[in-house]
C-alpha positions, 0 to 999 in steps of 0.5 A: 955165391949161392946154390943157384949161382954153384949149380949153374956154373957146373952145369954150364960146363961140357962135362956135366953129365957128371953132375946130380939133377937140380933137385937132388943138389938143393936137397943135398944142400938143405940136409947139411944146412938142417943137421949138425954136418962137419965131416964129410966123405964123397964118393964119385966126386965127379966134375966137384959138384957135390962137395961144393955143395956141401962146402957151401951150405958148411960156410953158410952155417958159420961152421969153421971145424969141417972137413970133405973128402972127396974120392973119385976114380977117374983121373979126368974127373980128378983134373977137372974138379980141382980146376972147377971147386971154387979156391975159397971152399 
């Protein structure tokens, strides 16, 4: 999977007014693969957008230590981020 693959699969869903534009996404990606990122704390994790993104830039640099937390207040974002965060991040 790559970040072109991951945004498209969210934004192909119905409830994606809940993810960041394309733009902020690949620069949210190209941070974590330029700085030196293991810990992680998403706020408004929204549909799983972002700490997906995140995950994958961390397993793209070989990074085996890291961690996200993810917080959001909504209980339907909840469901729906934990049906649509791939398993392997």
């Amino acid at each position: 999977m790559n970040i072109k693959t991951l945004y498209q699969f969210f934004a192909g869903h119905p409830e994606a007014h809940w993810i960041m534009i394309a733009e902020n996404a690949l620069l949210l990606y190209e941070f974590v693969k330029k700085n030196p990122v293991k810990r992680v704390l998403d706020l408004g994790t929204g549909i799983g957008l972002s700490a997906s993104i995140v995950a994958l830039a961390l397993k793209e640099k070989k990074e085996a230590d890291f961690h996200i937390d993810s917080v959001e207040q909504y209980d339907k974002c909840v469901v729906l981020a934990k049906q649509l965060i791939p398993e392997d991040f």
